[in-house]
Every structure is written in structure tokens, then in C-alpha cells.
N, C-alpha and C positions, 0 to 999 in steps of 0.2 A: 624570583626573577624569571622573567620567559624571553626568548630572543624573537621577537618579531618577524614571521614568516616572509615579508617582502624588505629580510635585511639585503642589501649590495651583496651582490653575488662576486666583488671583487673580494670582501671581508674573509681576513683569516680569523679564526680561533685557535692557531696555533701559536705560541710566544717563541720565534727564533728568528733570525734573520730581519726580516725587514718586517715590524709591526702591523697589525691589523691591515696588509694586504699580502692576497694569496701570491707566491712566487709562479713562474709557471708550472704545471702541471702533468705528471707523464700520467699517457691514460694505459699501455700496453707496450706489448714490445716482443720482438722474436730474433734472437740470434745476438747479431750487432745493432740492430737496427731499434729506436725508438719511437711510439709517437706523443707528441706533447700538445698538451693545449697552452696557447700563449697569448695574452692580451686578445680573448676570443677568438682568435682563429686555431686552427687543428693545422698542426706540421704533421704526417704521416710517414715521412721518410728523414728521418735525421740518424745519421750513424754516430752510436754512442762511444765515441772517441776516447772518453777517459773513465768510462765506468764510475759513476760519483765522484771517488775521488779513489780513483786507482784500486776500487774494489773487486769489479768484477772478472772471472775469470771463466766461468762457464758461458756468460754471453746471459740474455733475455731468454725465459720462457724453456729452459731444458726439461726432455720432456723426459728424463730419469729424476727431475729435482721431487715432482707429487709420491712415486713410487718409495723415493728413499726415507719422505717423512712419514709415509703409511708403513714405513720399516720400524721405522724409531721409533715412532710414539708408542705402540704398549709397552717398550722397556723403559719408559720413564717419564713419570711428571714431576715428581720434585723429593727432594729430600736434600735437608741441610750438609753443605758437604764436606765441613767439620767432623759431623761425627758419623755419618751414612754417604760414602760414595757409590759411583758405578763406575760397569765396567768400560761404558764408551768414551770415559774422558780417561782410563787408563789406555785402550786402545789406539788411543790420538795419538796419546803422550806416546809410544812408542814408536808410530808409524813415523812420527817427524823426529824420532829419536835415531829409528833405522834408515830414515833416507837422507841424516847427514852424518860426513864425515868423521868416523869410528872415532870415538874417544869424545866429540864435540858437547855434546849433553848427557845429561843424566835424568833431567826430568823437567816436567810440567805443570804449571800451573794454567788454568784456561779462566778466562773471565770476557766481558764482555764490549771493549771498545781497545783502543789505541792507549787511550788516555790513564784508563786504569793500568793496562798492561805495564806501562811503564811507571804509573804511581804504586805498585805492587813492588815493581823492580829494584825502585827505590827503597822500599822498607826489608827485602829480601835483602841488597848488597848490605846493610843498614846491621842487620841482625846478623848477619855472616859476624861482621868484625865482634860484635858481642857474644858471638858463641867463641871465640879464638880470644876473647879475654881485653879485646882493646877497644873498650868503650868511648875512649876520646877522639875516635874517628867519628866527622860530623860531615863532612866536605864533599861536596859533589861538583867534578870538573864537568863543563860542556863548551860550546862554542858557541861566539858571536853569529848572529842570525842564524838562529835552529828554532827549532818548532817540535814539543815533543806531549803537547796536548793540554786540555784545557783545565785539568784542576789544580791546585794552590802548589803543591809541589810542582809539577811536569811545567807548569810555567816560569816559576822560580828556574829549572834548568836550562829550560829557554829563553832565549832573547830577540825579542821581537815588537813589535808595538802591540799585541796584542795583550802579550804580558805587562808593559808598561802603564796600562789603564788601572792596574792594580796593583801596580809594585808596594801600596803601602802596605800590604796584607799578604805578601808574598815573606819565602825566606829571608833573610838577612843574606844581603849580598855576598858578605864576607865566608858563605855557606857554600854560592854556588857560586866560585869564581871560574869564569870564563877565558877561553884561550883562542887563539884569533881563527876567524875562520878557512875554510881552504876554496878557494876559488881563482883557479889558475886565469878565466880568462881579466879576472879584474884586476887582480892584485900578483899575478907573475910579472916580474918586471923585462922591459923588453931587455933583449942577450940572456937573460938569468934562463940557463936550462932546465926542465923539469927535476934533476937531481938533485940543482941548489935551491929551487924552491920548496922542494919538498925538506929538506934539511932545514929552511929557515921555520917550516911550521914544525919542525920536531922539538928543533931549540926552544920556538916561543914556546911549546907545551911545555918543556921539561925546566923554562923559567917560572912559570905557573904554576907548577907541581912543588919545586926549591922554594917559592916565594910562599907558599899555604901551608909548608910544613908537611912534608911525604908522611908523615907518622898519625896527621890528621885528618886524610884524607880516604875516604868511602871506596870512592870510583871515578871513573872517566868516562863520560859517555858522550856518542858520537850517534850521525844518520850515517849510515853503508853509504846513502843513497838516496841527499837531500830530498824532499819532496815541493810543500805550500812555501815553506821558507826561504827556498832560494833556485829552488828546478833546477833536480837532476844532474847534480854536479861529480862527475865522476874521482875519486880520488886519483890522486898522481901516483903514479909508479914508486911505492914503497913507503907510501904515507901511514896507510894502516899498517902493514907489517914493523914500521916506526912507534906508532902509537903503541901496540901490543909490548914490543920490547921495552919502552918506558913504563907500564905495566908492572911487567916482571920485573924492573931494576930497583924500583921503588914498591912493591908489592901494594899494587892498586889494584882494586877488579879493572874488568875490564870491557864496558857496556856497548853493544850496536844494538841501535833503535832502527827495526826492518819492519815497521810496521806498516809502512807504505812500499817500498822496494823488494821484499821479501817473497818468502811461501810463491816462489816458484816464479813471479812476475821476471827474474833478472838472474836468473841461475845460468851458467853456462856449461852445466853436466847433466842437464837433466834433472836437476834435483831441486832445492827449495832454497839455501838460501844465498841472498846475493854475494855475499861475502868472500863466497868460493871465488870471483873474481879477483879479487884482489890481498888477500892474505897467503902466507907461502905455507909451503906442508907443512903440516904440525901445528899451524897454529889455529886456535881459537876464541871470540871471546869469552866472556867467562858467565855473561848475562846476554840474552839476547830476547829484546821484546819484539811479536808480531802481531800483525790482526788481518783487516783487508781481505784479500785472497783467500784465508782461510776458510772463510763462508762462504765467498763468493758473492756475497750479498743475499743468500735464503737465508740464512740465520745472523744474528748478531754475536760476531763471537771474536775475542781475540787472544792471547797467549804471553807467557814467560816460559821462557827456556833455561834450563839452570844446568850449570855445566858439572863437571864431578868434583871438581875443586870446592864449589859452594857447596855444594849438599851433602860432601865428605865432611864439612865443617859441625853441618847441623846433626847430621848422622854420630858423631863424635863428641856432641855438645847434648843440648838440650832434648833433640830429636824432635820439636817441634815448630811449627810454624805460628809466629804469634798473629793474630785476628783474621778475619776470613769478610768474604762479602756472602750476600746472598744467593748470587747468582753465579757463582765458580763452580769451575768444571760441571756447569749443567749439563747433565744427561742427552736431552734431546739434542740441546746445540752443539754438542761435541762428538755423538752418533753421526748426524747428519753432516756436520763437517770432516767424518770421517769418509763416510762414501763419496761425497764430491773430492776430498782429496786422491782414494783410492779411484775415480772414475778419472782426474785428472793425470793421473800417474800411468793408469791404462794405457789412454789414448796419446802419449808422449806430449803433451798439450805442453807441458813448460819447456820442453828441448824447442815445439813452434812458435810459441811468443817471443823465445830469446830471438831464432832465429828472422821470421817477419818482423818482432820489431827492432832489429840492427839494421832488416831491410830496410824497414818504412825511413829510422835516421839516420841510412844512406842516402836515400832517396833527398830528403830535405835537404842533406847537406850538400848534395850535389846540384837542388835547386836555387839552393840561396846564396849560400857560401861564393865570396869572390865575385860576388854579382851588385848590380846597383837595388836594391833593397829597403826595409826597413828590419830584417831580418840579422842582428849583429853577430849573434852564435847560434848553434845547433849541438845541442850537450845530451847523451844520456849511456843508457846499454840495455840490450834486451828489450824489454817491452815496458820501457818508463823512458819519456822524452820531452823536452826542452825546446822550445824557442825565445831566445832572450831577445826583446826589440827595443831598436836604436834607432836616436836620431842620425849619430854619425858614424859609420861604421869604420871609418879612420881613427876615429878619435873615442869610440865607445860613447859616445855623449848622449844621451838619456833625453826623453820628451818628458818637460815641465809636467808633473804630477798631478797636478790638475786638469790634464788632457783624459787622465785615467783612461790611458793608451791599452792598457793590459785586458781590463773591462769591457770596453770597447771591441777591443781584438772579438772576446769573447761572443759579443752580442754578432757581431758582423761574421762569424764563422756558424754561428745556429743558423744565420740567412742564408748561408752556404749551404744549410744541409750539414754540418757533424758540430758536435755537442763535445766544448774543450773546456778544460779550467783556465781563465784568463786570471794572472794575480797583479800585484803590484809592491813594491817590496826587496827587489833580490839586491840592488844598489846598497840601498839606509833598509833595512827592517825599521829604523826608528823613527825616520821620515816617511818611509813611505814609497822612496824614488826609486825606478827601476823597474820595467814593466816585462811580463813574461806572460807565455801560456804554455802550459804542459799537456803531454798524450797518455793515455795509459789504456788502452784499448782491452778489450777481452783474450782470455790466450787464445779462443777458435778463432782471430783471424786468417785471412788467404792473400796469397800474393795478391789477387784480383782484389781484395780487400784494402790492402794497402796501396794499391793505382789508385782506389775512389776516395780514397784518406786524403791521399796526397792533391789529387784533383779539387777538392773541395777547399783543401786548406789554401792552396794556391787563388783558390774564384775568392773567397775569404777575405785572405792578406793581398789582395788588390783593388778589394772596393774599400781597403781600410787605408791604403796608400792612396788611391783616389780622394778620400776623404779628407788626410792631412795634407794635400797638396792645394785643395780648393781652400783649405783653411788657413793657408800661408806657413801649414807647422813644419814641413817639410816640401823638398824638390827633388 
């Protein structure tokens, strides 16, 4: 077969997204800044607002990124890492061992996406119980509208429609029973103070846990710090430190999926992971998946973190890890992900993300919030950020789903000049309603940075209001 020299130069030959045509195109990029080819024209100045999807952390084009893989590469091209490791994926494992909180992990496995990290996760909490002798634990708790990646398992734990296209070749529900999810600004009810709300989602967990049988039960896992699923929804004051405790009362593990909020993007010490926000001393959990951040987007690399509790298990047990992939703790991607961490850590870059981006969703929330709008919340921490858009902002009422308001958002803020995730989804994941766009900028933003953030988002969300007003969707 030979592909015809004057095929349409729209044609993809990549099979993802939207079939046999190209998506737009970035050609280059330096710092924040991107440029894209789109439906033939060249954007040259678009600020890349969310880093793909909450990836990037050193920014476009670092010009230690060339130097650090002419570092790496003669210590490694491959070997199976089963039975031949190296020393840059022990090196990793250490570095994110020592810049979190003493006692938190004991070790690392590195592999290569989100998706796996967490299908990993699952077979590690999985084998824990069978090295401790209780093999009739099957059961993996999560929450209503989560997102925790695309293969058979990691969708089984989530719930969302994207999972729903295939439930018939997913787990058995009865496997991955679900517990409600937390989202103060939808589901707190008006008078109920954040204290009794967070108590009604501990109850519902620990009716969820009594109703599956505590003794059948794997683990619990949770997002620190939703991401695609539901943007950036902060827990309530004592929600995780709730979860954890129900944890230890019924000896669950006990999982946070940071694969998107993590490794530094939402740390409030300076350090990596988001969780330091909102868990009290002492505590940790007991699995923790990352990725994202980790590479920053030069390499494709993501992580399991394993606390001492689990790997005291297998240390005690069997002493080994049953099946492997090919591409764990590779050498190259875990070298190089060590010096972007170690240049990140340098340059205090996660202490500046937290701080610019609490600035940037001050900033919005002082533009939007309490104002006439399409803008109903402003939710995130650190440098992961949220705008949830509404019809009514009295009433929280939502634009009819087929306006694909979130989408939309998305296209009319690239005309703006910055480049966001627009989704649709945080209302029903099942239907669909509920429209958002999320920020996840680079951590080398500047104050100055976040004025033309904000600037643009604003030129943006008003030719998009302009838009639903001429269309009778809103006034």
C-alpha cells in the first residue's frame, strides 16, 4: 500500500482523538509561551495555561533540559528491570523519598503514564493482603465522579462516562463499590457548616466500608486534588484526616491518586506532595500514585510510592514483586527526571507555583466571584485551578449540555491568546452536565505572568458571554 503524495494535508495518521484529522499543532515554544498551527493559521503568542494537562513544570524549551539527557544517556539504554536495575531509578526513589515527610514512603516503583501508575497500585495494595495471609480481600473503594485512567482496572475505579462505554468488560461492580463524592460547592447544603459536611461524607464512607464487609476490602482510594473529573476541588477541613482514620479502624490501605496535583504542582512546604495540605501530623497514606510533573513533559515517566507499612509486608512475606512491565524504572527516564527534579528543587520553583498560583486563584476569584457573570466558582490551591461555569449563579444552574459551554470556553480563550482545558462533566460525569476549564500553568511563572493569565482569561470569558447572550442562552 503507498499513501498518495497529494493526500489532504488536514489527514491524520495518528489513531486518537478525533479520527483521520489532524488536531492543532504546536510547532515550538520557550518558557510559558507556545506556538500552534490551527486550521492553517500560525498563533505565535499563546500562553500555555495548563501545560497539556497539568504536566509541565519547567516551562517550554529549558535550556538545561539538552545538557541533562547528554548526561544520562551513556548510563543507560535498557535492561529488563526484573532482573538488571540501575542506579537512576534508585536515585529518584530516594530523592522523593527524602523530600517527603519522614516516615511517609519507603519505596518506588517508576513506570510510565498515570494510568499504569495507578493499575500498578492496584495490584501492589492487591498482593500486600496476600503476603499478610488474607486473600479474600478483592475490593477497591473510590468515589463517584473520579477519573483515575484509562486501562480496565483504573476505570473500573472510576466513575465517569468515560468508564461507562465499557462497563461491560470492566470489574464487577460489586468489586469497586463507590462512596459519594465531595463537592462542597454542589452538594454542602445551605446552613450545613463545613464540619457537618465533612462528617456526612465520612459516615457515607464508613456505610460503604460496613455494607462491603471491612474484611473484604483492598483499599480506599481517592484524587488529593480532583483533576479531568471534576476540577480541582479542595477537600474540607478534616475530610482526608477522616478518611485516613477510617483506614486505620477497619485496616484498609489507604490510596491518594496525585498524579495530576502532585510532585510539587500544590505543595505548601516547598516540597512535592499535595497532601501536606490537608492531612494532620503523622499521618500518611499508605499508597500514593504520581506522574505529570515528574518529567515535566521531556520524558514520559510516572511513579508508585509505597509506604513502610506495605513493603514491611512484602519484606516479611514473599520478598517479591509479582509481574513487571517493560518499561519500569527505565534508566534514562528516571536519570532525567531526576535532574529536572533536583533543578526544580534548586531553584525553589514548587515554593513559586504554590505561591503565583494561590495568586493567579486570588486573582479570579476577586474578578468573578459576587459579580454578574458566567463564572459560578473559583476552586483550587497552589498551582491547579478551576472555573466552574453557570447559567445561574443563584441557583448554580448549568448550560443545557449541548451548548458544550466547557469546550467552547476552551476554543474562545485560545482566541484570547492562553491555551486551558475546557471539560464538561463536573455536575453528572454520567451525563455529561456541568461545564468547567481548569489552569495548571508551569511552576516558572511571574507575578507579571499571572496579570496576562488573568488578562486573557478575562478578553476570553467575555467574548464567550457575549456569545451566549446573542444566542438567547443567557442575560
Amino acid at each position: 500500500m503507498t499513501i498518495s503524495s497529494k493526500a489532504d494535508n488536514s489527514q491524520s495518521y495518528v489513531f486518537q482523538s478525533v479520527v483521520d484529522k489532524k488536531l492543532p499543532q504546536v510547532l515550538k515554544g520557550e518558557g510559558i509561551k507556545i506556538v500552534v498551527k490551527k486550521n492553517g493559521k500560525i498563533y505565535d503568542d499563546i500562553i500555555d495555561a495548563v501545560t497539556g494537562a497539568a504536566v509541565g513544570a519547567l516551562g517550554w524549551a529549558d535550556k538545561d533540559i539538552p545538557q541533562f539527557m547528554v548526561d544520562v544517556l551513556p548510563t543507560h539504554t535498557y535492561t529488563f528491570p526484573a532482573i538488571i536495575g540501575n542506579d537512576n531509578s534508585e536515585q529518584l526513589a530516594k530523592f522523593y523519598i527524602d523530600h517527603s515527610p519522614e516516615g511517609a514512603f519507603a519505596s518506588a516503583l517508576w513506570c510510565c503514564s498515570g494510568s499504569e501508575a495507578n493499575e500498578n497500585a492496584l495490584k501492589i495494595m492487591k498482593q500486600y493482603w496476600k503476603e499478610r495471609g488474607q486473600t479474600k480481600r478483592n475490593k477497591f473503594i473510590s468515589r463517584d465522579s473520579s477519573y483515575h485512567g484509562f486501562s480496565i482496572a483504573t476505570l473500573s475505579i472510576s466513575e465517569n462516562a468515560r468508564a461507562d462505554e465499557f462497563a461491560d468488560i470492566l470489574l464487577d461492580p460489586k468489586m469497586t463499590p463507590k462512596m459519594p463524592v465531595c463537592y462542597p460547592y454542589r452538594h454542602q447544603k445551605d446552613g450545613q457548616s463545613e464540619e457537618e459536611y465533612t462528617q456526612e461524607l465520612i459516615d457515607a464512607a464508613e456505610k460503604v466500608i460496613i455494607e462491603s464487609d471491612p474484611e473484604t476490602i483492598v483499599s480506599l482510594t481517592v484524587e488529593t486534588l480532583p483533576g479531568s473529573s471534576l476540577g480541582t476541588v479542595p477537600p474540607p477541613k478534616g475530610y482526608l484526616p477522616g478518611l485516613r482514620r477510617l483506614c486505620d479502624k477497619y485496616d484498609i490501605l489507604f490510596h491518594l491518586d496525585e498524579v495530576m496535583c502532585g510532585t510539587g504542582r500544590s505543595n505548601p512546604n516547598g516540597g512535592l506532595n499535595c497532601w501536606e495540605n490537608f492531612l494532620e501530623p503523622g499521618q500518611f497514606p499508605d499508597i500514593q500514585t504520581v506522574g505529570k510533573t515528574l518529567g515535566s513533559g521531556y520524558v514520559t515517566i510516572a511513579g508508585v510510592l509505597v509506604g513502610p507499612k506495605v513493603k514491611a509486608a512484602y519484606d516479611s512475606g514473599s520478598g517479591m514483586v509479582i509481574g513487571s512491565h517493560t518499561y519500569s524504572s527505565h534508566g534514562f527516564n528516571c536519570g532525567v527526571s531526576l535532574k529536572i527534579q533536583e533543578k526544580i528543587m534548586s531553584l525553589g520553583l514548587t515554593k513559586n507555583i504554590f505561591e503565583m498560583g494561590n495568586l493567579m486563584g486570588q486573582k479570579l476569584k476577586d474578578t468573578y466571584l459576587g459579580k454578574h457573570n458566567i463564572i459560578g466558582d473559583v476552586r483550587g490551591i497552589g498551582g491547579f485551578w478551576t472555573c466552574e461555569i453557570v447559567k445561574n449563579k443563584e441557583t448554580k444552574q448549568w448550560f443545557d449540555k449541548n451548548l458544550d459551554v466547557g469546550h467552547r470556553a476552551q476554543e474562545v480563550l485560545f482566541e484570547a491568546g492562553i491555551n486551558i482545558n475546557g471539560m464538561q462533566g463536573c455536575v453528572s460525569n454520567k451525563t455529561g452536565e456541568g461545564d468547567f476549564v481548569f489552569i495548571a500553568p508551569s511552576f516558572i511563572i511571574t507575578a507579571e505572568d499571572v496579570d496576562e493569565i488573568l488578562s486573557r482569561f478575562i478578553k476570553g470569558i467575555s467574548e464567550l458571554e457575549k456569545q451566549l447572550i446573542t444566542e438567547g442562552e443567557w442575560k
